[in-house]
N, C-alpha and C positions, 0 to 999 in steps of 0.2 A: 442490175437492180439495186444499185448502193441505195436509192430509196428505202428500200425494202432491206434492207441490213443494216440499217441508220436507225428504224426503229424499232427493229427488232431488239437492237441492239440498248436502245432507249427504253424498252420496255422492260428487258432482263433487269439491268439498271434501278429501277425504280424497284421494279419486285424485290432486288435484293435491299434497297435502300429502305422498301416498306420492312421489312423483313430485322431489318438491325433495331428499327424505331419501336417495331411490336417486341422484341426483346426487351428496349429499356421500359417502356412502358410495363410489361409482365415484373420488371422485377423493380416496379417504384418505390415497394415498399422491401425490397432485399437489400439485410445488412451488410456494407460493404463492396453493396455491386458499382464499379464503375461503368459509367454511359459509354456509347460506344457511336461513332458513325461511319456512313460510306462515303468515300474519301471517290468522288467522281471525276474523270479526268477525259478531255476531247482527245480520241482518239485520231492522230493524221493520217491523213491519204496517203495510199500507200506512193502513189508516181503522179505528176502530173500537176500545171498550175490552173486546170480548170474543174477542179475537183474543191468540196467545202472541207470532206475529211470524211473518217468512216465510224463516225458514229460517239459514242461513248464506252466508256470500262471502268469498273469499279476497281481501281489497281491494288488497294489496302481497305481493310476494318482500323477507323482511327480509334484510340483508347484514353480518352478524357482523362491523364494525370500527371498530375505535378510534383516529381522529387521532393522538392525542397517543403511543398505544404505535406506530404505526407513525411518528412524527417518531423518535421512541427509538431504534428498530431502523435506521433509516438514519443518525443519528449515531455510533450504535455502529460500523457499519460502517466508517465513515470515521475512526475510529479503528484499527480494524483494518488497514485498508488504509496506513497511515500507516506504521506500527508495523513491519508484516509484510514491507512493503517494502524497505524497510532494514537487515532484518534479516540477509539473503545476504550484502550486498556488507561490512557490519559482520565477519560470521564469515570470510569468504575472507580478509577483512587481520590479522585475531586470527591466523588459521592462519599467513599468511605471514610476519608482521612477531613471531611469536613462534618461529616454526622456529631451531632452531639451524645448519641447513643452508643456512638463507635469508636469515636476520637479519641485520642490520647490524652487532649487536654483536659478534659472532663474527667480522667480516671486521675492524671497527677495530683488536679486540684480537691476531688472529693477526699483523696487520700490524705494532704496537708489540712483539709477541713476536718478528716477526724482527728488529728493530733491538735489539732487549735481547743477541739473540744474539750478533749480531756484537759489540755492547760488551762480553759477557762473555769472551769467543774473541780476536778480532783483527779490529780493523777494516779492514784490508788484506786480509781474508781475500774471495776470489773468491767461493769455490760463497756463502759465507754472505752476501755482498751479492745474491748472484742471489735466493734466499731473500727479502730484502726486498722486488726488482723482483717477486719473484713476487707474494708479498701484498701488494704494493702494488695490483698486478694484476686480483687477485682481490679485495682491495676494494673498488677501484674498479665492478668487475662487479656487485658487489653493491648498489652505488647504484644502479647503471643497470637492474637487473633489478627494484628496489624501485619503480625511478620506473616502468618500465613496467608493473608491477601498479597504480601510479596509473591513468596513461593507459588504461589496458585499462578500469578500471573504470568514468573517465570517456566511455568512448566506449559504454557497455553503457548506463549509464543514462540517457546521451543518445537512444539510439537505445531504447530500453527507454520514455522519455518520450515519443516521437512513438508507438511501438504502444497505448501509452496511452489518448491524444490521439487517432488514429484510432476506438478502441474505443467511449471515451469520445462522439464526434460518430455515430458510431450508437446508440446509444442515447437520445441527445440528438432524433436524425430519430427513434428508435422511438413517445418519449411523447409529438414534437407531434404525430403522424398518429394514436394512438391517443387525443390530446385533440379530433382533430378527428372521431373516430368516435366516441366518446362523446357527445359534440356531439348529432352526425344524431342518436344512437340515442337518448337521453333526450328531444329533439325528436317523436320520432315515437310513441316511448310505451315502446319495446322496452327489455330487460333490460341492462343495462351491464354487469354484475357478473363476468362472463367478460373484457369489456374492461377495465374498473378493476383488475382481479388482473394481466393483462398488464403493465398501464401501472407497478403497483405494484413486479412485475418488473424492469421497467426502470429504476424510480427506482434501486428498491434494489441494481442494476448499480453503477449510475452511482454511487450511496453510496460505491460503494468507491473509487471514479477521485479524486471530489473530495469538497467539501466540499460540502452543500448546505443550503437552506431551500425549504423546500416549504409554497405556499399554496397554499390549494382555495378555489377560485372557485365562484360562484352558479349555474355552466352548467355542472356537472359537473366542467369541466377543472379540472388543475391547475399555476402559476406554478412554476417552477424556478428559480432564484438562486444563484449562487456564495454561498460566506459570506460572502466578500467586496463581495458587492452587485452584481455584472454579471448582468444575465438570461440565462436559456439557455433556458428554453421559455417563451410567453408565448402561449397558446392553442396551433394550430398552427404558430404561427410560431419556426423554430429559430434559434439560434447555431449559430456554427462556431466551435472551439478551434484554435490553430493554435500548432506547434511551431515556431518559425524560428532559422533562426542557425545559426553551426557550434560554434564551441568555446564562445563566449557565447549558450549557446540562451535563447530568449527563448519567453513564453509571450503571444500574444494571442488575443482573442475576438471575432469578427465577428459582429454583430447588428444586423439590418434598419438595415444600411444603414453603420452603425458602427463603430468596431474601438477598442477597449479594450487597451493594456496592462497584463499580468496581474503581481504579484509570484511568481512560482513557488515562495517559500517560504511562502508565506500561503494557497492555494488549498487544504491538508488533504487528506486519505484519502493516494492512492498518488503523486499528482502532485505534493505538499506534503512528501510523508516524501524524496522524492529529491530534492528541491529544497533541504529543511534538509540532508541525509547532504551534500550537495555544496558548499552552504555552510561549513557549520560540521562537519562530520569529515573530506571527503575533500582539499577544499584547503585546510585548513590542515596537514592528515598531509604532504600533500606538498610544501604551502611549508618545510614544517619539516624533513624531509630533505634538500630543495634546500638549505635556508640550515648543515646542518650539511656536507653535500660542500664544499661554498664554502668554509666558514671553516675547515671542516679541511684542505682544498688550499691554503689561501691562506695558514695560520700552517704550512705545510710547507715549499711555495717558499719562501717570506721565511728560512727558518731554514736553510732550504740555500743559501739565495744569501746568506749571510753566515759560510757555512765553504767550505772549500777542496777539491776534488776531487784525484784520483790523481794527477792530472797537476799541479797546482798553481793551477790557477785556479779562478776565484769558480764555488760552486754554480749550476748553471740548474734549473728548473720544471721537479719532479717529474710534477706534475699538471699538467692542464689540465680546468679548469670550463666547459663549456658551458651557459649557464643559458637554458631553454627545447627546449633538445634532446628529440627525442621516446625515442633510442635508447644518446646518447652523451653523458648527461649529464656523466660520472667521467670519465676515460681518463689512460694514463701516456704522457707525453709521446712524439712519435715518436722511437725510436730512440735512446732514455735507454736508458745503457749502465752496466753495472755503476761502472766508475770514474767515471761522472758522480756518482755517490754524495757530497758535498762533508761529509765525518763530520769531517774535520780542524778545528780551532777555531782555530789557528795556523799553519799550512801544512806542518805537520810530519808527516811518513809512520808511522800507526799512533798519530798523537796520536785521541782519542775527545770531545776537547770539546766542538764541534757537535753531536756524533751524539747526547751526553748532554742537550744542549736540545732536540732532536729527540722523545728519548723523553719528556722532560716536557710537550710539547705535549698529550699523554694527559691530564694533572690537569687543562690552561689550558681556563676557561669559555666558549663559544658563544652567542650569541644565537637562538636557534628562536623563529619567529613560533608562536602560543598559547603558548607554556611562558616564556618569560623567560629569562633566565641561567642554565645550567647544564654541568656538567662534561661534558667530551667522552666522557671514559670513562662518565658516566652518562645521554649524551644519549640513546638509543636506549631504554633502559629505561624513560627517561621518557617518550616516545612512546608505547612499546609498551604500558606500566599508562595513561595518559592514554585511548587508544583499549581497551582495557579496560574502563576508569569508563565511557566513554560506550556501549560493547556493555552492558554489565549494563544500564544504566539503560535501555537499550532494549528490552532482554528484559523487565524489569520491569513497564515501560509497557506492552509488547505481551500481556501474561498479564492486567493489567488490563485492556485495551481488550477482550480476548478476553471475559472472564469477562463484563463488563458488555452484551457480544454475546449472552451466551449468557442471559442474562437477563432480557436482552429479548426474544428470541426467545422463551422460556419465555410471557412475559408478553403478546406477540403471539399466540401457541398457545393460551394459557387462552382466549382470545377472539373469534379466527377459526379456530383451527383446529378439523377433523371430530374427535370424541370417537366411539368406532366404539360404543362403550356406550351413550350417551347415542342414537347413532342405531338402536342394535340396539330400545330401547325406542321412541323416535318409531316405528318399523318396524312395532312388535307392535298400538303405543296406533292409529294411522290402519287400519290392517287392521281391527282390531275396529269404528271406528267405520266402517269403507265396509262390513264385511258385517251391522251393527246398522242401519244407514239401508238395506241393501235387503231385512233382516227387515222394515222399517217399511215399504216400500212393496210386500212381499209380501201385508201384514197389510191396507194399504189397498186393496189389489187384490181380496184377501177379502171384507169389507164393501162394496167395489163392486158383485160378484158376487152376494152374498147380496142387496144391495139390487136390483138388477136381477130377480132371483127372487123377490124379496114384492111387485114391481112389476107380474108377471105375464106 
């Protein structure tokens, strides 16, 4: 009765083929699930050339993925995360270092505004020295409040890099424990395809944290890599990333047995984007307003301790530069007093000679570490469009990184992902063939009967 085993055999078949298709359909809307189907194959007769063959077999569950689109989507990631990362701490110093309420330029210039005044008025005059102490005051404040948006930011994305780094080593423990269940299960014969999607999960986590290279091994598993070249999963065996250090965090990776120092601007996605913002935008932003506090405190005293005060002796320090201060970097001297003012250029009451080189210390050029030489009156401007250029180009980079994300994903989806179409057709095509094989073994059940009745 190869009849009757042709469609039995035809109807298993379809069961299981409906069976793989109700899966991808169940999980149309599940992140990361690849589609799957029954790989059918005409089973031959076993002897004999007047035989069609014996039926069919479902030999493999095929699993819709592409290496090389899934390398793509985990690069893009890591662009993303790069890009995205950077982005916040970019816009909060655009917002602060461009406020007119905040800026620096506003506090340098109200300050030369109150020495203009006393030069135009009388430099003897009281309230309008108090006037200068004030702006000098509130200058000063304003350094100090800039540097602390430094320091705040440095301590965010310190502490922002160890949550990371935490994130990042679970995910890292996620894909060797499911390289080691992938393992057993290809081992024993059972379906991986639930675990490979997990594992692919985690990769594409972890895409975002760092930078990766992904090899696939002959045993299912798959090798993890920094870009950089340190392993971080190698079967089930993990690394551990570790954030250390306080202000000089440092980035290393332990692995069976070893410990690697990392460059933290080199390791890409989101550990990499703060690592460059920290290098190259955030200390040099704030080396560069340290060095313009300094030199503008430093060509002030000097210009005061070579004029004469109310009382007739040599100027003392306006300011005082603390350099490394977390809270006081600026400050006006203790207990600098209006007549400590030294405006006189000769020792003469209501002479303005000093006070008029005073004011031109405004035009006299600075040195800011990244920018070079430039005018005090346009130091801050130049800061503030320098971190500008480097915001745009970030947003820029980040809309690219985005797009070529989203491309991939596109190009991931043509190939693993459920088409609800394409299965709403697999759905109708296996129905018809499981109730057409038990038309067929209706039909040989007939002929059996019938044969059984001419038998007698």
């Amino acid at each position: 009765m190869s009849i009757m085993n042709n469609a039995l055999s035809g109807a298993l078949a379809s069961q299981l083929a409906l069976q793989t298709t109700s899966q991808n359909i169940a999980n149309l809307q599940t992140k990361g699930y690849t589609r799957q189907a029954a790989l059918l194959t005409a089973v031959a007769p076993q002897a004999g050339t007047r035989s069609a063959g014996d039926g069919v077999a479902v030999n493999s569950l095929l699993r819709f993925s592409d290496g090389y689109k899934n390398q793509q989507l985990w690069r893009a990631a890591s662009g993303v995360g790069q890009y995205s990362q950077t982005q916040p701490y970019l816009t909060q110093l655009e917002r602060v270092m461009g406020d007119n309420d905040a800026g620096l330029s506003n506090g340098v210039d109200k300050f030369f505004q109150a020495l203009n005044a006393v030069a135009g008025v009388d430099p003897t005059s009281t309230p309008l020295r108090q006037q200068v102490l004030t702006a000098a005051s509130a200058m000063a404040q304003r350094f100090n409040s800039m540097n602390n948006v430094y320091n705040g930011q440095l301590q965010s994305l310190r502490d922002q890099r160890g949550a990371i780094v935490a994130s990042a080593n679970a995910s890292i423990q996620t894909i060797a424990g499911l390289n080691r269940q992938i393992g057993l299960a290809s081992a024993s014969g059972s379906s991986t395809s639930t675990l490979v999607d997990a594992r692919d999960l985690a990769i594409d986590a972890l895409s975002t944290q760092v930078g990766l290279e992904v090899t696939d091994q002959p045993d299912g598993t798959r090798s993890i890599s920094l870009k950089t070249g340190q392993a971080l999963v190698i079967g089930n065996v993990a690394a551990t990333l570790v954030a250390e250090g306080g202000a000089a965090q440092n980035l290393r990776v332990d692995f069976a047995g070893s410990s690697y120092q990392l460059d933290k601007t080199a390791v890409g996605a989101q550990l990499g984007g703060l690592g460059l913002y920290e290098r190259d935008i955030l200390l040099p932003m704030q080396q560069g307003v340290s060095d313009l506090a300094q030199q503008l405190a430093q060509k002030v005293n000097t210009q005061l301790a070579a004029g004469y005060t109310m009382n007739g002796t040599a100027g003392g320090p306006l300011f005082v530069f603390t350099p490394g201060s977390p809270s006081n970097m600026l400050q006006v001297s203790a207990g600098y007093q209006t007549a400590d003012l030294a405006f006189s250029g000769d020792n003469t009451p209501g002479d303005s000679g000093n006070l008029q080189k005073l004011i031109d210390i405004k035009k006299q050029p600075v040195v800011l570490g990244g920018l070079g030489s430039v005018m005090i009156s346009d130091a801050d401007s130049q800061l503030v469009g320098k971190l500008a250029v480097d915001s745009q180009q970030n947003r820029v980079a980040l809309a690219t990184a985005e797009t070529m994300r989203n491309h991939a994903m596109d190009d991931w989806t043509s190939t693993s992902g459920v088409n609800k179409d394409e299965e709403a057709v697999n759905l109708v095509e296996y129905q018809n063939m499981y109730q057409a094989n038990m038309k067929v073994m209706s039909v040989a059940n007939s002929l059996f009967d019938a044969t059984l009745a001419m038998m007698g």
